[in-house]
C-alpha positions in Angstrom: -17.5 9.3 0.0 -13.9 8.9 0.3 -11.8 10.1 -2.9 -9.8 6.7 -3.3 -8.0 7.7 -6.5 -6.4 10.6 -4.9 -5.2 9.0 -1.6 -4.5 5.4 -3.0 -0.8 6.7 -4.2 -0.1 8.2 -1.1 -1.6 5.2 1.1 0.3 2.2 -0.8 3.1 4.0 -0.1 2.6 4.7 3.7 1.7 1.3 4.3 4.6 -0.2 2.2 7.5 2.3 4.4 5.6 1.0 7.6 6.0 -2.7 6.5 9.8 -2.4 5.4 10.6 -1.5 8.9 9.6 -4.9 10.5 9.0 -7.5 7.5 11.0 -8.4 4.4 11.6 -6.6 0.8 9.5 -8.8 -0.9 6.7 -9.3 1.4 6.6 -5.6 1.7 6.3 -5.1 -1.8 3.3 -7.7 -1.8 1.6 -6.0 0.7 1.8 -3.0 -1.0 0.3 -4.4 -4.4 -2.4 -6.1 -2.2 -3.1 -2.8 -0.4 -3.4 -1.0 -4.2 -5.3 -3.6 -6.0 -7.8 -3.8 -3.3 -8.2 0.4 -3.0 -7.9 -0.2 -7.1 -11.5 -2.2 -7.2 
């Protein structure tokens, strides 16, 4: 079983650096949410 409360922080924000480097701000920033809400459930 994979501890999602421990690695979601640390995940969002991997995922959000790796987007900012080829998309938008703001599209970043919605990925991220997406990416926390959906680890979140």
């Amino acid at each position: 079983i994979i501890d999602y409360g421990s690695g979601r922080g640390y995940l969002g924000v991997q995922i959000s650096h790796d987007y900012d480097r080829n998309v938008l701000g703001i599209e970043s920033c919605d990925i991220h949410l997406i990416v926390i809400l959906f680890l979140s459930r």
